[in-house]
C-alpha positions in Angstrom: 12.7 27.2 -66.8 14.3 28.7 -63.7 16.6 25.3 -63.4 17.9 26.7 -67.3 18.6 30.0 -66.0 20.8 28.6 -63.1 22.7 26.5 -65.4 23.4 29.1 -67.6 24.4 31.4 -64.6 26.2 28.6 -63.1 28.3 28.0 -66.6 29.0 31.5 -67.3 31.1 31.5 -64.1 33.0 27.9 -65.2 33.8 30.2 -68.1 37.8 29.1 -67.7 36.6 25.5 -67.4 34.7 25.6 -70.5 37.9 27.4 -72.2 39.9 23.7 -71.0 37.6 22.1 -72.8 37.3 23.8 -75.7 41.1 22.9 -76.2 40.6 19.0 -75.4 38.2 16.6 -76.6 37.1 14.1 -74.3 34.1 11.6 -74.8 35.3 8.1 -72.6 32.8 7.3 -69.8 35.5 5.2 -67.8 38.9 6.1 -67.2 38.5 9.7 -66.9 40.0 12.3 -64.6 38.2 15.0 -63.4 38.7 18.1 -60.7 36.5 19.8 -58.3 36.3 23.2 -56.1 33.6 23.1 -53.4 32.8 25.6 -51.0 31.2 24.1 -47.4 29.7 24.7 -44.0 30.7 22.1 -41.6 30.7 21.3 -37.5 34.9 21.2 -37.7 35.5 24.0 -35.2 33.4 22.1 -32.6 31.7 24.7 -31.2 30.9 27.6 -33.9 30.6 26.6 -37.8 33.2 26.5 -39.5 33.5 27.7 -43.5 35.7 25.9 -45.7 36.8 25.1 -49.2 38.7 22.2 -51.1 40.3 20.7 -53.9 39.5 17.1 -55.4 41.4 15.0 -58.1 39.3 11.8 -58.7 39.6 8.5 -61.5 36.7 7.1 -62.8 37.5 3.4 -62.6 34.6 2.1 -64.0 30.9 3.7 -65.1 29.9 3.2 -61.4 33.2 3.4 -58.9 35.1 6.8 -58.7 38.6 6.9 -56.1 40.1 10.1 -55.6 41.7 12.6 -53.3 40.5 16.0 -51.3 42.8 19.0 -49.5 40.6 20.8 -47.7 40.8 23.9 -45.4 38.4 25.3 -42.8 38.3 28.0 -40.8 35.9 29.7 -37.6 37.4 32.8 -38.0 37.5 33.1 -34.5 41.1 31.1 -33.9 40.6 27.4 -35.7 41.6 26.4 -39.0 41.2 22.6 -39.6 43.2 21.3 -42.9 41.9 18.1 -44.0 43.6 15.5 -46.5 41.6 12.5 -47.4 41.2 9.6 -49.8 37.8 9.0 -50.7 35.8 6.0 -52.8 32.6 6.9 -54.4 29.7 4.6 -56.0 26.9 6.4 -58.2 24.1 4.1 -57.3 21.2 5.6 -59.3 21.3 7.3 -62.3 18.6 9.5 -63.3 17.7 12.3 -66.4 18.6 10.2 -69.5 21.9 9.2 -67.1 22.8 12.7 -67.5 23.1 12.9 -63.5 23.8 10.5 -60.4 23.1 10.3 -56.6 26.0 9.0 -54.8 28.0 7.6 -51.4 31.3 8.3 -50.9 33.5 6.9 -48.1 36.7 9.3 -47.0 39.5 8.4 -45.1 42.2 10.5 -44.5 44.2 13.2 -41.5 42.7 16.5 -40.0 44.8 18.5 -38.3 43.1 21.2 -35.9 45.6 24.6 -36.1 44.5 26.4 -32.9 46.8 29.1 -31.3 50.1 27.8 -32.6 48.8 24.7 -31.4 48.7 21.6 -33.7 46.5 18.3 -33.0 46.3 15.7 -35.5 43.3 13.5 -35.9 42.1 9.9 -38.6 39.6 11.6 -40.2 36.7 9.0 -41.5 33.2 9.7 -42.7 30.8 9.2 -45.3 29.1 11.6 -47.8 26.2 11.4 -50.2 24.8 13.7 -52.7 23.6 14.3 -56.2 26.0 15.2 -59.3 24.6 16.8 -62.1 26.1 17.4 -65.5 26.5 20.5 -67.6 25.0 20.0 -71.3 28.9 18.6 -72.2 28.7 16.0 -69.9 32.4 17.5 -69.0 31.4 19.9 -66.3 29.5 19.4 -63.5 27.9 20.9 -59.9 27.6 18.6 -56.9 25.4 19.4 -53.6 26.6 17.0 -51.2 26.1 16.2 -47.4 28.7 14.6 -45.2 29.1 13.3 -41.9 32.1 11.5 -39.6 35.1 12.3 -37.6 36.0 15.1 -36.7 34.5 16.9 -38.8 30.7 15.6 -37.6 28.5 17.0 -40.3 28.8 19.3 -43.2 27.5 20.5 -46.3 28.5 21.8 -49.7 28.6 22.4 -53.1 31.0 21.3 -55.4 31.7 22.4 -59.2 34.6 21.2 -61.6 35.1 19.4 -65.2 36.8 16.1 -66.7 40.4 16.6 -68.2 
């Protein structure tokens, strides 16, 4: 019951998503695109944690493969700010709930580049990520607690929420 609550909290505040896709109709599995907000807390800065936030376009392929791209941004508050752009393939290896939600890996590839007192250093970013995507009633909106770990950014965690176009 409390799960139902959250959802319905959750969806209130996709309220412009759910306005998208009131306007489109969408119903194919495969060959989809979708877009996704997430808010973090990752290892980035080094030495303090580090919040950050990003931006993802992805393609569903097939049922099972996913591609994509994230911007990201993160930031100490204290002097760092890390921006992050990455490629990323993802495989949902079990699906669970009627198929209604997946648990997944993802490999990312991509540049950081570590913004420290008018100082710039770039660095190959490369890490992998797992979590668990669940799906709004519509199957057109989702949320998506993740974990990740790699270079530079050596561990994180977040949450990410967005919808298929």
């Amino acid at each position: 019951m409390a799960y139902k609550i959250f959802f319905s909290r959750i969806e209130k505040l996709l309220a412009p998503f759910l306005l998208l896709a009131a306007l489109t109709e969408l119903h194919a599995e495969e060959n989809t695109l979708r877009f996704g907000l997430s808010l973090e807390g990752n290892l980035s800065a080094f030495d303090t944690l580090a919040l950050g936030r990003s931006f993802s376009i992805e393609f569903q392929w097939f049922k099972y493969i996913v591609n994509g791209i994230i911007i990201a941004g993160s930031d100490d508050f204290i002097g760092k700010t890390i921006i992050e752009a990455e490629v990323f393939g993802r495989w949902y290896f079990l699906s669970f709930g009627s198929a209604k939600h997946a648990l997944f890996v993802q490999g990312d590839l991509g540049i950081s580049l570590l913004l420290e007192n008018s100082n710039s250093e770039p660095r190959i970013l490369a890490g992998i990520t797992g979590g668990c995507r669940f799906y709004s009633y519509w199957r057109d909106y989702f949320i998506e607690p993740y974990l990740k770990a790699g270079y530079p950014f050596i561990t994180g965690f977040g949450v990410r929420v967005g919808c298929r176009l």
